[in-house]
mmCIF file of the protein (N, C-alpha, C, O) and its ligand, coordinates in Angstrom:
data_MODEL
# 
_entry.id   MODEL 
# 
loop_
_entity.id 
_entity.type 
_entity.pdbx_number_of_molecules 
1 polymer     1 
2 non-polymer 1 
# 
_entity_poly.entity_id                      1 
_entity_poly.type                           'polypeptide(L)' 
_entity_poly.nstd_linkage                   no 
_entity_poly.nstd_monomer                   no 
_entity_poly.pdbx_seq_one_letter_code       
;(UNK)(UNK)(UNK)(UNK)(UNK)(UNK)(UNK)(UNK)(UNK)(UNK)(UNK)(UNK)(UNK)(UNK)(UNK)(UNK)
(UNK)(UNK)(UNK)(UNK)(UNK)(UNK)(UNK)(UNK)(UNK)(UNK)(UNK)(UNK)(UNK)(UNK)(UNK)(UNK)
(UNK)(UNK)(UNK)(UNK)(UNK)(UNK)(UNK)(UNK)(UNK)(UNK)(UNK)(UNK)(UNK)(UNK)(UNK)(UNK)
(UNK)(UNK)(UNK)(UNK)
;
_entity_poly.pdbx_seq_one_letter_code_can   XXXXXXXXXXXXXXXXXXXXXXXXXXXXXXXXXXXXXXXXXXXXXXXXXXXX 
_entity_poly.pdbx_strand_id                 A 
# 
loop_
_entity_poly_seq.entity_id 
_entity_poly_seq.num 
_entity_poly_seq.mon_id 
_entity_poly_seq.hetero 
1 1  UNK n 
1 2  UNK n 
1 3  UNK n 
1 4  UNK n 
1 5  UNK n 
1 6  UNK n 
1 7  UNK n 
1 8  UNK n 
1 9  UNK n 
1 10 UNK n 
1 11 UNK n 
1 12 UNK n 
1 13 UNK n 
1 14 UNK n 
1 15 UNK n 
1 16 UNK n 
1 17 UNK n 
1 18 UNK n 
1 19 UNK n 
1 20 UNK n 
1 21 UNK n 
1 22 UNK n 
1 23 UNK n 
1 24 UNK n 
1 25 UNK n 
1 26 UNK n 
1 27 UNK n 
1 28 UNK n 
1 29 UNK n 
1 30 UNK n 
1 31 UNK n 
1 32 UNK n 
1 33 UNK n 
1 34 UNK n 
1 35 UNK n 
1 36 UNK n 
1 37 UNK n 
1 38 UNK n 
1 39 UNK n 
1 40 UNK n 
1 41 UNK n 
1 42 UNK n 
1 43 UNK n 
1 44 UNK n 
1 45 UNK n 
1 46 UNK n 
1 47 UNK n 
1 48 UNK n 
1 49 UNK n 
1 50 UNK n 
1 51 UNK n 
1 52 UNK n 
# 
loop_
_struct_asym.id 
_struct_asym.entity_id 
A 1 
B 2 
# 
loop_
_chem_comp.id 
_chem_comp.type 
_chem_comp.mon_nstd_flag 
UNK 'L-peptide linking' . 
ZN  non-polymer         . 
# 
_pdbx_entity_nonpoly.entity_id   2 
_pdbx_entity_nonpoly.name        ? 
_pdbx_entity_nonpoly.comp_id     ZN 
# 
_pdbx_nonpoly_scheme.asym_id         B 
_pdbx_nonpoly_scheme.entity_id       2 
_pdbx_nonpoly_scheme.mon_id          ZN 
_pdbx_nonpoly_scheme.ndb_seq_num     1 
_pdbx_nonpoly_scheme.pdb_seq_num     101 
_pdbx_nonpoly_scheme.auth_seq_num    101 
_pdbx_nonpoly_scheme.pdb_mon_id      ZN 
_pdbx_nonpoly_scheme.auth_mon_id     ZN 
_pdbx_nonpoly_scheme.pdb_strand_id   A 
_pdbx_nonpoly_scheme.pdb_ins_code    . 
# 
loop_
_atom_site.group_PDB 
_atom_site.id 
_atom_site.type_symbol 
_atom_site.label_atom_id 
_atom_site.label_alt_id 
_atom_site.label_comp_id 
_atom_site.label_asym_id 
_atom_site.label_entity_id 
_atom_site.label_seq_id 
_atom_site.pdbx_PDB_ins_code 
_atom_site.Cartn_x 
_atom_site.Cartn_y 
_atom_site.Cartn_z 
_atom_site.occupancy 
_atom_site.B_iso_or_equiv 
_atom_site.pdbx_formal_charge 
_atom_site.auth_seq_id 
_atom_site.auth_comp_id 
_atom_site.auth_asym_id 
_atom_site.auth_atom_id 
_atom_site.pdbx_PDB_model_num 
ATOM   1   N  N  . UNK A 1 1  ? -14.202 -15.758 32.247 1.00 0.00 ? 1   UNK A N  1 
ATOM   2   C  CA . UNK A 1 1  ? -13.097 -15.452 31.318 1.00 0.00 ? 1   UNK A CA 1 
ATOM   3   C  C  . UNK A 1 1  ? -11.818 -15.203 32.110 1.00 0.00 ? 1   UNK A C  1 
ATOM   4   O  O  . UNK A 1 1  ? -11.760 -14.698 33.231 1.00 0.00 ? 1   UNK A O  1 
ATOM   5   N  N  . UNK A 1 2  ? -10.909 -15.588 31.441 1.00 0.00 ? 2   UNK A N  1 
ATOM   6   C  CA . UNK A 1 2  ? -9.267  -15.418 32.144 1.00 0.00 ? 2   UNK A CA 1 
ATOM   7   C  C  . UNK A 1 2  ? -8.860  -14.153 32.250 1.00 0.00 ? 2   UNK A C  1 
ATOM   8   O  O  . UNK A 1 2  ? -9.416  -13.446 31.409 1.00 0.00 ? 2   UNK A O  1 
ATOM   9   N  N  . UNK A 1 3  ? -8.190  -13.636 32.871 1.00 0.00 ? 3   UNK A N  1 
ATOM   10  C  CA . UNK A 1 3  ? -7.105  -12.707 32.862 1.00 0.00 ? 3   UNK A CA 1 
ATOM   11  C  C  . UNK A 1 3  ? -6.026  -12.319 32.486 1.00 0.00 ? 3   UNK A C  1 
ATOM   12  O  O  . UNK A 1 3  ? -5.427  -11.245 32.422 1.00 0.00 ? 3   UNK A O  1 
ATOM   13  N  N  . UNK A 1 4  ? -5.789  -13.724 32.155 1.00 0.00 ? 4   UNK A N  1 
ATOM   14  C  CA . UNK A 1 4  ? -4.401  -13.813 30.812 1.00 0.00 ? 4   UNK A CA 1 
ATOM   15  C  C  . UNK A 1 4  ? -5.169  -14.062 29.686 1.00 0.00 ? 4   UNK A C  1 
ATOM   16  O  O  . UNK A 1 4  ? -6.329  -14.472 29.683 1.00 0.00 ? 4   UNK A O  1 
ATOM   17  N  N  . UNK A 1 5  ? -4.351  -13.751 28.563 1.00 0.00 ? 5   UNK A N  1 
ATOM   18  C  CA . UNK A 1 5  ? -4.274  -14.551 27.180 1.00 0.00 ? 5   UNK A CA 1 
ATOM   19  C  C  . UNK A 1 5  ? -3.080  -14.744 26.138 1.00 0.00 ? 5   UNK A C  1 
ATOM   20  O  O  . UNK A 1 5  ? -2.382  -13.821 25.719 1.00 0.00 ? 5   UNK A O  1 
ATOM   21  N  N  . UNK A 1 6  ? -2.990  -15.710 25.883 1.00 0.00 ? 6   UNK A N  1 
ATOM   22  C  CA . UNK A 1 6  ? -1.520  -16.173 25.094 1.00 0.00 ? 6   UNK A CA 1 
ATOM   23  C  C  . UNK A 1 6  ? -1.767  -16.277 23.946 1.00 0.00 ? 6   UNK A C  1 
ATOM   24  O  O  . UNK A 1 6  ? -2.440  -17.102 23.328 1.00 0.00 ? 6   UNK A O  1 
ATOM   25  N  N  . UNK A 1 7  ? -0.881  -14.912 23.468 1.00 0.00 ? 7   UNK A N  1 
ATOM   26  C  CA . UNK A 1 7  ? -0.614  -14.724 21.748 1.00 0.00 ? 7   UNK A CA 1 
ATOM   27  C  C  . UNK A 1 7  ? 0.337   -14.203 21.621 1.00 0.00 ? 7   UNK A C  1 
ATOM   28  O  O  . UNK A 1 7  ? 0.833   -13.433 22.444 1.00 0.00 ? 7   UNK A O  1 
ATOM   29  N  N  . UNK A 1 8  ? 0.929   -14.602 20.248 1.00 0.00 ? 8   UNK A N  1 
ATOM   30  C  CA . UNK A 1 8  ? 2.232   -13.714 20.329 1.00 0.00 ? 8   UNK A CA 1 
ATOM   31  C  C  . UNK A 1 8  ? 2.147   -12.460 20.399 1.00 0.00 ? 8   UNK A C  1 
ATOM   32  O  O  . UNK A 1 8  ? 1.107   -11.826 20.217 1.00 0.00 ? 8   UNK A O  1 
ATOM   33  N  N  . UNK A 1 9  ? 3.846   -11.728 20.818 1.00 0.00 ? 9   UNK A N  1 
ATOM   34  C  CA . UNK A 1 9  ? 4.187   -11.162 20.586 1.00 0.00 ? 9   UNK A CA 1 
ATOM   35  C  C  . UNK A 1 9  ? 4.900   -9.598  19.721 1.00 0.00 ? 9   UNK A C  1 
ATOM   36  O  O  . UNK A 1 9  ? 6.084   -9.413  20.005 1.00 0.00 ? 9   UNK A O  1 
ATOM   37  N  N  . UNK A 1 10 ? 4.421   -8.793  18.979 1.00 0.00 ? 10  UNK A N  1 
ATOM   38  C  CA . UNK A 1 10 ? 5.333   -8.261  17.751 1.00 0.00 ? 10  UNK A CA 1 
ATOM   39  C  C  . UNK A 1 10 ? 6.585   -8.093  18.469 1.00 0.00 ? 10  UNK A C  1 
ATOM   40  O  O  . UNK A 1 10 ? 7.238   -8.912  17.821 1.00 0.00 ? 10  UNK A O  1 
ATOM   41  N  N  . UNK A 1 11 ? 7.401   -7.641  19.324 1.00 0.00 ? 11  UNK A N  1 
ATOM   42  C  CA . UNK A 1 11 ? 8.466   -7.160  20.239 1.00 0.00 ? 11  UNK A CA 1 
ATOM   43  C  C  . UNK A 1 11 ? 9.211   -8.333  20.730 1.00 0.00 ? 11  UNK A C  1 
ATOM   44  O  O  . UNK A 1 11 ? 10.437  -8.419  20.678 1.00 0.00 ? 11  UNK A O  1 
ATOM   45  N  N  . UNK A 1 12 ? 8.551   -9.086  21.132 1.00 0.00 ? 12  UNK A N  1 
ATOM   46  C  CA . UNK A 1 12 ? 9.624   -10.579 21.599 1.00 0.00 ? 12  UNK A CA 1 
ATOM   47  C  C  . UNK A 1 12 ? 9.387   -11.430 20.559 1.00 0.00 ? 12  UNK A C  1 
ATOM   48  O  O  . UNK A 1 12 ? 10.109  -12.417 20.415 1.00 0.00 ? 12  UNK A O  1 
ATOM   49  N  N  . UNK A 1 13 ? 8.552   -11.216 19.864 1.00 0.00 ? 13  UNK A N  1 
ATOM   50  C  CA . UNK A 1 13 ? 8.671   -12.415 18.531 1.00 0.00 ? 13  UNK A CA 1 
ATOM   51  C  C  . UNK A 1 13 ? 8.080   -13.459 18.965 1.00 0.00 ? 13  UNK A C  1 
ATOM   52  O  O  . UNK A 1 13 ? 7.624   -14.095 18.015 1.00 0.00 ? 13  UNK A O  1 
ATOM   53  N  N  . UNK A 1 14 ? 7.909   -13.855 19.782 1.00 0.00 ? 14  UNK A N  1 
ATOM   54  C  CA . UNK A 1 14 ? 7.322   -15.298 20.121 1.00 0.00 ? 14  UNK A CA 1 
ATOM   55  C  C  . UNK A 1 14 ? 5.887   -15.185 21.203 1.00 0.00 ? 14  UNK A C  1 
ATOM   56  O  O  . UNK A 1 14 ? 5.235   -14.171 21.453 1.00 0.00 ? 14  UNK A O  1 
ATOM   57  N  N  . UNK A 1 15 ? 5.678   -16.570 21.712 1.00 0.00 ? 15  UNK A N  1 
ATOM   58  C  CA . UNK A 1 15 ? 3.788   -16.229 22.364 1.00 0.00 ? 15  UNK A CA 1 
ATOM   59  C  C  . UNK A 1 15 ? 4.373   -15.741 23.607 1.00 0.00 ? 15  UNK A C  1 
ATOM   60  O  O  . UNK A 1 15 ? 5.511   -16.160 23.819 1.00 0.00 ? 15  UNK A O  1 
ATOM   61  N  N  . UNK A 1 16 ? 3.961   -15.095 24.331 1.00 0.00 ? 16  UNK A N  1 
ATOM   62  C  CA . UNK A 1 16 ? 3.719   -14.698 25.762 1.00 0.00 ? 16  UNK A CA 1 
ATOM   63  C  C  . UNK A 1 16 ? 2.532   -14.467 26.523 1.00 0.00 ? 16  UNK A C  1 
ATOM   64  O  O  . UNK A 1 16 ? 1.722   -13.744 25.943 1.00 0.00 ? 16  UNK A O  1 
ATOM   65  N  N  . UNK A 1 17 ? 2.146   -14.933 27.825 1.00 0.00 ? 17  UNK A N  1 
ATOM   66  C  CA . UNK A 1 17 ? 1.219   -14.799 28.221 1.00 0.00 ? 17  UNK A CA 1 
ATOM   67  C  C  . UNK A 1 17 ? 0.547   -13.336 28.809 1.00 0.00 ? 17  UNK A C  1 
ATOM   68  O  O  . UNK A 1 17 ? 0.934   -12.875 29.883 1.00 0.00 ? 17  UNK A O  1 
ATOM   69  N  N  . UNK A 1 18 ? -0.317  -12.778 28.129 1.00 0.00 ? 18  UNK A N  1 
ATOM   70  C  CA . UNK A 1 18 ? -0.245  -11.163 28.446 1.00 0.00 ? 18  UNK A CA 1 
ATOM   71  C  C  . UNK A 1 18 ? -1.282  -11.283 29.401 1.00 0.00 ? 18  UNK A C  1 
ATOM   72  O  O  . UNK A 1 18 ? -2.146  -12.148 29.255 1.00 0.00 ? 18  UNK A O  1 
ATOM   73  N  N  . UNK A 1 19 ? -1.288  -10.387 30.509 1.00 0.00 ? 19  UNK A N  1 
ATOM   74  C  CA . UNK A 1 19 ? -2.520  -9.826  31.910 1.00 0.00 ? 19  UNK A CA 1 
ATOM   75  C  C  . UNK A 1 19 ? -3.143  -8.796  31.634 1.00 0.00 ? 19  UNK A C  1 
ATOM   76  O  O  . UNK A 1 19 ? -2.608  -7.875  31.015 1.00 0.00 ? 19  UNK A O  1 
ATOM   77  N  N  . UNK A 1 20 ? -4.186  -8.769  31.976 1.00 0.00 ? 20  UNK A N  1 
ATOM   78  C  CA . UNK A 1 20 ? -4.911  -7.699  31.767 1.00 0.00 ? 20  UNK A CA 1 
ATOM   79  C  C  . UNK A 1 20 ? -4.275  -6.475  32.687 1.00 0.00 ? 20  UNK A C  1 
ATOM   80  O  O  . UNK A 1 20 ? -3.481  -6.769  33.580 1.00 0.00 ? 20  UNK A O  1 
ATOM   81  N  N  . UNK A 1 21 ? -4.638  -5.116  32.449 1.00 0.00 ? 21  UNK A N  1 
ATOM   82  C  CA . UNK A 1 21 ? -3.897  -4.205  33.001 1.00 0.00 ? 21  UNK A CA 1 
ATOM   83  C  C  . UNK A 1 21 ? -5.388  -3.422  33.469 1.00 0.00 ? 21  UNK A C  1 
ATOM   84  O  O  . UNK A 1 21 ? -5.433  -2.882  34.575 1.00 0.00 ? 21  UNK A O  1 
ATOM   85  N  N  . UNK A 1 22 ? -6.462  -3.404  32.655 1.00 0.00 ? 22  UNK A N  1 
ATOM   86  C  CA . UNK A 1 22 ? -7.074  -2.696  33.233 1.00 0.00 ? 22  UNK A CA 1 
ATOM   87  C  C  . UNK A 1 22 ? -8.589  -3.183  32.380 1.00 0.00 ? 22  UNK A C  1 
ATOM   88  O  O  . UNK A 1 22 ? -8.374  -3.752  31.310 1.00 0.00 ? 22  UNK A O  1 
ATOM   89  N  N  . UNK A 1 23 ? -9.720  -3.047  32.675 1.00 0.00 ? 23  UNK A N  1 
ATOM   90  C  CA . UNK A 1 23 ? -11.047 -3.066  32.332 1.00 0.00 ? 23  UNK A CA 1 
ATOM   91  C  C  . UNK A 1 23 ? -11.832 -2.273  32.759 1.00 0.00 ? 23  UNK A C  1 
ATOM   92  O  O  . UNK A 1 23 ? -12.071 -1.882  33.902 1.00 0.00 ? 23  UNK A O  1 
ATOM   93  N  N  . UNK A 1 24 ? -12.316 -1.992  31.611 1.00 0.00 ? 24  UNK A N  1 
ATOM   94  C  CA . UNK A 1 24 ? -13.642 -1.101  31.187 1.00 0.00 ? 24  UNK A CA 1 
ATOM   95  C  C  . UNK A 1 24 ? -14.382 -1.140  30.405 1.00 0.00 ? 24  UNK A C  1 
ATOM   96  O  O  . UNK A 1 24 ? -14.353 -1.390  29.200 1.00 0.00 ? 24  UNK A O  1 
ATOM   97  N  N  . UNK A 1 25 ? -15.581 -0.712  31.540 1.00 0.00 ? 25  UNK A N  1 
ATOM   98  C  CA . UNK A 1 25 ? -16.956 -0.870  30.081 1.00 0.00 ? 25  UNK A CA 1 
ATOM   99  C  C  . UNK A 1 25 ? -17.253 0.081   29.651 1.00 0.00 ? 25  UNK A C  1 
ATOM   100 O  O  . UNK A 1 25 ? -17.430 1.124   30.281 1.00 0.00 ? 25  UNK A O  1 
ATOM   101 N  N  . UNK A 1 26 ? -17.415 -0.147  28.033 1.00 0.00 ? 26  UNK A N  1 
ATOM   102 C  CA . UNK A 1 26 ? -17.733 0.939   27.280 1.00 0.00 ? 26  UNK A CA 1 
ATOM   103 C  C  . UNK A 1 26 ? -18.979 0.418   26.275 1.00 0.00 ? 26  UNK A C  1 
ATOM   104 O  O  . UNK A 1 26 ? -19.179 -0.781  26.080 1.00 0.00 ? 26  UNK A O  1 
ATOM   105 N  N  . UNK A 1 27 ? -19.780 1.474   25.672 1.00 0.00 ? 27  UNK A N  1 
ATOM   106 C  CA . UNK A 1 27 ? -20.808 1.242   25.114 1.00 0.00 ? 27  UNK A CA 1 
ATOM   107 C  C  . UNK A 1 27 ? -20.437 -0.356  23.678 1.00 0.00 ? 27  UNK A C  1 
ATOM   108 O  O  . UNK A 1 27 ? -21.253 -1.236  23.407 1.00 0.00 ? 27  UNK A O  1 
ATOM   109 N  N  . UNK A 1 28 ? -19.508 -0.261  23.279 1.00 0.00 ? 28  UNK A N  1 
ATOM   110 C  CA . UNK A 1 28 ? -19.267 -1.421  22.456 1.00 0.00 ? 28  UNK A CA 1 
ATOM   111 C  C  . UNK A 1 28 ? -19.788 -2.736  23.414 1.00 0.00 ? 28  UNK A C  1 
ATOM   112 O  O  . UNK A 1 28 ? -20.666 -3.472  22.962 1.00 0.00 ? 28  UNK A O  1 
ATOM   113 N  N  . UNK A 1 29 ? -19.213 -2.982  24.731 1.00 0.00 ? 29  UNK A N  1 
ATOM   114 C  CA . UNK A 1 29 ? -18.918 -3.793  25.371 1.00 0.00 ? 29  UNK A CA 1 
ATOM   115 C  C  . UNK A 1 29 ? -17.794 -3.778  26.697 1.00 0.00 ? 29  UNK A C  1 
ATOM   116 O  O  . UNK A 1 29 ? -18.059 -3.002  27.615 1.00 0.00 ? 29  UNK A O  1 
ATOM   117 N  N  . UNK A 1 30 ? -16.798 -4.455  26.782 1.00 0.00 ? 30  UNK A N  1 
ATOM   118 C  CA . UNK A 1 30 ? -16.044 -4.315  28.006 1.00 0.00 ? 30  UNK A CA 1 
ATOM   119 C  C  . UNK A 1 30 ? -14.837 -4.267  26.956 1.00 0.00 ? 30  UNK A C  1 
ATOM   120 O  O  . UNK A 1 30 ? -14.627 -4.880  25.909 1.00 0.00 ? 30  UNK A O  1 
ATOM   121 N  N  . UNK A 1 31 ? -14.157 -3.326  27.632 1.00 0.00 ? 31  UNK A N  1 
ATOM   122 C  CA . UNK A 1 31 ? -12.814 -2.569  26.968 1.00 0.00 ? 31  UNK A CA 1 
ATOM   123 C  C  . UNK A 1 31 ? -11.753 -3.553  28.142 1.00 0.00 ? 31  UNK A C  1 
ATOM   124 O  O  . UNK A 1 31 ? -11.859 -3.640  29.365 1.00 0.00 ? 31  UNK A O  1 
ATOM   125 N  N  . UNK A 1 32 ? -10.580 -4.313  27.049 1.00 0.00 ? 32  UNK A N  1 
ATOM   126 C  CA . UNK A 1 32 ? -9.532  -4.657  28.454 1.00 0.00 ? 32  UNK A CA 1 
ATOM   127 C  C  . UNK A 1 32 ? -8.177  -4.332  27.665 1.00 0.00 ? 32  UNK A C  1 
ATOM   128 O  O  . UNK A 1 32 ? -8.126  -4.420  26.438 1.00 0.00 ? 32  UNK A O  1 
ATOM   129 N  N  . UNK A 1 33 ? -7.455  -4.080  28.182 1.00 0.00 ? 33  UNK A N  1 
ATOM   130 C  CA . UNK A 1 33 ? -5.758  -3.964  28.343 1.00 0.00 ? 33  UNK A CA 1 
ATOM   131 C  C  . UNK A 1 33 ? -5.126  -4.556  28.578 1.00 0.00 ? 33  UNK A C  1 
ATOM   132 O  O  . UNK A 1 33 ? -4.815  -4.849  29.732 1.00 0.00 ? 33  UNK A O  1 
ATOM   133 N  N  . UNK A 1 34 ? -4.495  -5.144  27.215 1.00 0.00 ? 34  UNK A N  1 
ATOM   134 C  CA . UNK A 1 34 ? -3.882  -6.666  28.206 1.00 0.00 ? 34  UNK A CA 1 
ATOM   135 C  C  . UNK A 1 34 ? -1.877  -6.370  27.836 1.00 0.00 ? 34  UNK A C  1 
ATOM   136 O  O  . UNK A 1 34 ? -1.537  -5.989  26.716 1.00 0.00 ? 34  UNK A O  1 
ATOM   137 N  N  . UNK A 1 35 ? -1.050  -6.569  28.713 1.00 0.00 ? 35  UNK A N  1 
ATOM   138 C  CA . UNK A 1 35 ? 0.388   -6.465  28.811 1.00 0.00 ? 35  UNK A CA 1 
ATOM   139 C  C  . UNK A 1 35 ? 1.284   -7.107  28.521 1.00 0.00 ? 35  UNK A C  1 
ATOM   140 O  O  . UNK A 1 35 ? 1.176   -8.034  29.323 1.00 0.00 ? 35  UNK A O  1 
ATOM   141 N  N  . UNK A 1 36 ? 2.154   -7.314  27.921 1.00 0.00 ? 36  UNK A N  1 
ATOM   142 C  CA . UNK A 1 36 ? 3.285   -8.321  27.936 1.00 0.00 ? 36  UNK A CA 1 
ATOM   143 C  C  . UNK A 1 36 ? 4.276   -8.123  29.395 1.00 0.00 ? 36  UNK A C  1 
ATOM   144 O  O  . UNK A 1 36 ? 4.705   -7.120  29.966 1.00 0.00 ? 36  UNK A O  1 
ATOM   145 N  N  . UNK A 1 37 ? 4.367   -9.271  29.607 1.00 0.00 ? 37  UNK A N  1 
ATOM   146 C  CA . UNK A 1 37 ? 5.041   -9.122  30.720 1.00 0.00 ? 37  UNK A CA 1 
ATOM   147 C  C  . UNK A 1 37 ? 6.380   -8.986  30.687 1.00 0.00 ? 37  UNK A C  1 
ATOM   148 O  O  . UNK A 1 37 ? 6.922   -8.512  31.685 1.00 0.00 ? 37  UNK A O  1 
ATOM   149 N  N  . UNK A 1 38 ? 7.319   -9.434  29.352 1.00 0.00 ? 38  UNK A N  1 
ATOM   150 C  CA . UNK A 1 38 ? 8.484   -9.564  29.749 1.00 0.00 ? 38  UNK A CA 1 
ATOM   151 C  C  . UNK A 1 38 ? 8.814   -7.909  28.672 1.00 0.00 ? 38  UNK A C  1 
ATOM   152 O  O  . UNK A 1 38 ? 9.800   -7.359  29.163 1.00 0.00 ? 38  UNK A O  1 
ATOM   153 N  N  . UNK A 1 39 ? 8.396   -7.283  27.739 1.00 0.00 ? 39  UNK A N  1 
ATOM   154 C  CA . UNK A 1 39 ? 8.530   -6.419  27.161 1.00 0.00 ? 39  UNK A CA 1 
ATOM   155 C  C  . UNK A 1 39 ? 7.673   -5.047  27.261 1.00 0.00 ? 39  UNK A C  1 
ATOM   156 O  O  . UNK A 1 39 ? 8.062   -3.957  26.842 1.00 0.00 ? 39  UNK A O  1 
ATOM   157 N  N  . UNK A 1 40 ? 6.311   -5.332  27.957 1.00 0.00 ? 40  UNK A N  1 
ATOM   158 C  CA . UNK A 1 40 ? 5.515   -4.042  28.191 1.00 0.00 ? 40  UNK A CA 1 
ATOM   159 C  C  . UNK A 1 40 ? 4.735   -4.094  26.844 1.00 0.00 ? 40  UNK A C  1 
ATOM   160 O  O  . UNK A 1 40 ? 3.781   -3.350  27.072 1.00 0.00 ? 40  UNK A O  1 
ATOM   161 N  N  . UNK A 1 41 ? 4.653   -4.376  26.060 1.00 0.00 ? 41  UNK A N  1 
ATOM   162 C  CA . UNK A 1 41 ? 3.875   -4.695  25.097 1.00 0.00 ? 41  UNK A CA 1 
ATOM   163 C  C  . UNK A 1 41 ? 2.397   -4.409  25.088 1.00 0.00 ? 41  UNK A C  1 
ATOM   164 O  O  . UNK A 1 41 ? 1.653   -5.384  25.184 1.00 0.00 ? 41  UNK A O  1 
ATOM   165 N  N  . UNK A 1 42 ? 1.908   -3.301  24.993 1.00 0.00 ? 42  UNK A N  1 
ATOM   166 C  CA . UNK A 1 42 ? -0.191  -3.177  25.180 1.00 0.00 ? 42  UNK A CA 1 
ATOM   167 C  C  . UNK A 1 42 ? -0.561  -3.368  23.948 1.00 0.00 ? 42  UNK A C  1 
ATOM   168 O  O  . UNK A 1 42 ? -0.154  -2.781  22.946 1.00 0.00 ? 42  UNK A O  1 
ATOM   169 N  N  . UNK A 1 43 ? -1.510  -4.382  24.049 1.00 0.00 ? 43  UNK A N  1 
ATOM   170 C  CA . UNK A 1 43 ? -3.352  -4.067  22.961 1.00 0.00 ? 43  UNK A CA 1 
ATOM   171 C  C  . UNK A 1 43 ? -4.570  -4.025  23.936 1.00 0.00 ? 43  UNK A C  1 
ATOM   172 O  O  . UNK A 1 43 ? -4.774  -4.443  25.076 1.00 0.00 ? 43  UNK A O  1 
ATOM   173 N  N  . UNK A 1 44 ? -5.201  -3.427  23.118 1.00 0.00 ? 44  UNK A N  1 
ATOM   174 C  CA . UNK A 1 44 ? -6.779  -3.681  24.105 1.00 0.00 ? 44  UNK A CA 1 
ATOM   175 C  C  . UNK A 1 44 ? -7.537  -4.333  22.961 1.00 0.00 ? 44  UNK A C  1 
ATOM   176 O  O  . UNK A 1 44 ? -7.319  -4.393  21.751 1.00 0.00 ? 44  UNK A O  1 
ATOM   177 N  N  . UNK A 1 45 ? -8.553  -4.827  23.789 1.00 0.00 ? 45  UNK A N  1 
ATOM   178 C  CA . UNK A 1 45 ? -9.666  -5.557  22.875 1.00 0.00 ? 45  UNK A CA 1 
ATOM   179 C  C  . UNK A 1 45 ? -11.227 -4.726  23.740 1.00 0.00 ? 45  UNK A C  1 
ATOM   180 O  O  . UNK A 1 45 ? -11.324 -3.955  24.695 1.00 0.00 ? 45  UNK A O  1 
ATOM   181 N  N  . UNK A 1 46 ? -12.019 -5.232  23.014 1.00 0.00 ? 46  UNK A N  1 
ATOM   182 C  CA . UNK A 1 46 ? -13.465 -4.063  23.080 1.00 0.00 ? 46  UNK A CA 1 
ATOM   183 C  C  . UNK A 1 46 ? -13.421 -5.648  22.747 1.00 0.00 ? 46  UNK A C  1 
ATOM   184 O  O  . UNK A 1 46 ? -12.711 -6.318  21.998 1.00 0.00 ? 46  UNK A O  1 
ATOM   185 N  N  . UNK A 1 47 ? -14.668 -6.013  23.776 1.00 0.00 ? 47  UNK A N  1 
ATOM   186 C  CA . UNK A 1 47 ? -15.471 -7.430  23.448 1.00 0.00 ? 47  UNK A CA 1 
ATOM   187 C  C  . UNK A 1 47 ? -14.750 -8.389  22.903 1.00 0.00 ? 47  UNK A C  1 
ATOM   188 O  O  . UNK A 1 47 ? -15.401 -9.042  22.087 1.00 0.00 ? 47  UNK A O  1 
ATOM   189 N  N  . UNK A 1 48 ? -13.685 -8.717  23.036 1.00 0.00 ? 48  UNK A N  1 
ATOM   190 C  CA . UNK A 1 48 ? -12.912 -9.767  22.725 1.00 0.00 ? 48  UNK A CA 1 
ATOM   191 C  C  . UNK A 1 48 ? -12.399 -9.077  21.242 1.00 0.00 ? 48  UNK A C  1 
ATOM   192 O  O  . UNK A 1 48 ? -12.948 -9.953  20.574 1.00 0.00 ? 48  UNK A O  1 
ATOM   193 N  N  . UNK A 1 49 ? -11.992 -8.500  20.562 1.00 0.00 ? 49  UNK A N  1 
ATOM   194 C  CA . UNK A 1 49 ? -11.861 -8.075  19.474 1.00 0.00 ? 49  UNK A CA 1 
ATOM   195 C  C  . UNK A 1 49 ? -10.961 -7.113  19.339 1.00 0.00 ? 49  UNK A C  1 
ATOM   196 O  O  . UNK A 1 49 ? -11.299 -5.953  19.577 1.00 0.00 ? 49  UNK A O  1 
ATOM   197 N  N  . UNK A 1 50 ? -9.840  -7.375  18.992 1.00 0.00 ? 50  UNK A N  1 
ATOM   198 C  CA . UNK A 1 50 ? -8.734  -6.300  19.028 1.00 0.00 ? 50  UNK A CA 1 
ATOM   199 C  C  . UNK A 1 50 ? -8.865  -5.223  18.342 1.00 0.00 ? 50  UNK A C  1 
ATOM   200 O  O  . UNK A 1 50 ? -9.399  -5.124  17.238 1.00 0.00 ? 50  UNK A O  1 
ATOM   201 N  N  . UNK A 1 51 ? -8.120  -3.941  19.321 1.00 0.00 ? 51  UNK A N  1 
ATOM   202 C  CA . UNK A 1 51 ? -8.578  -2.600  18.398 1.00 0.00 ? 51  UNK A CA 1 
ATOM   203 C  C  . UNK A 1 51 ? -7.988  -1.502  18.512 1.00 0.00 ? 51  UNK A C  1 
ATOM   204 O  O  . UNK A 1 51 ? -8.394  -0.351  18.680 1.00 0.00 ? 51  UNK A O  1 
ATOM   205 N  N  . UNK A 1 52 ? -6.410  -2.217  18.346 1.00 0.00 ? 52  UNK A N  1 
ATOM   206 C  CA . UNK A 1 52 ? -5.062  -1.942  18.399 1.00 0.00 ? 52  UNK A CA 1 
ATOM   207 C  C  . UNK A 1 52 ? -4.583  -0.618  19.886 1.00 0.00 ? 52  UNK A C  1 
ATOM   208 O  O  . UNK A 1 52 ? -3.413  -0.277  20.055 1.00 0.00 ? 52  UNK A O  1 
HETATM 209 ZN ZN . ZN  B 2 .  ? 6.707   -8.876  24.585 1.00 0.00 2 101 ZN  A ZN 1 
# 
């Protein structure tokens, strides 16, 4: 699995490619943090599954 993923934005309005910031496993699965790069922008996802 990548380290980026490209979805938009809410803050720049448009797609950006976000990096992960950090991973962890948690009993769901693997917890990641992913960043916008040009705005700072965080979501995490738990197993691929966003969870704001
Ligand atoms: Zn942004």
């Amino acid at each position: 699995m990548s380290d980026t993923v490209t979805r938009s934005c809410p803050d720049c309005g448009d797609d950006r490619e976000f990096y992960t910031t950090a991973r962890t496993a948690v009993h769901l699965g693997e917890k990641r943090k992913f960043r916008c790069p040009d705005c700072g922008y965080v979501f995490v996802r738990i197993d691929g599954i966003e969870a704001g």
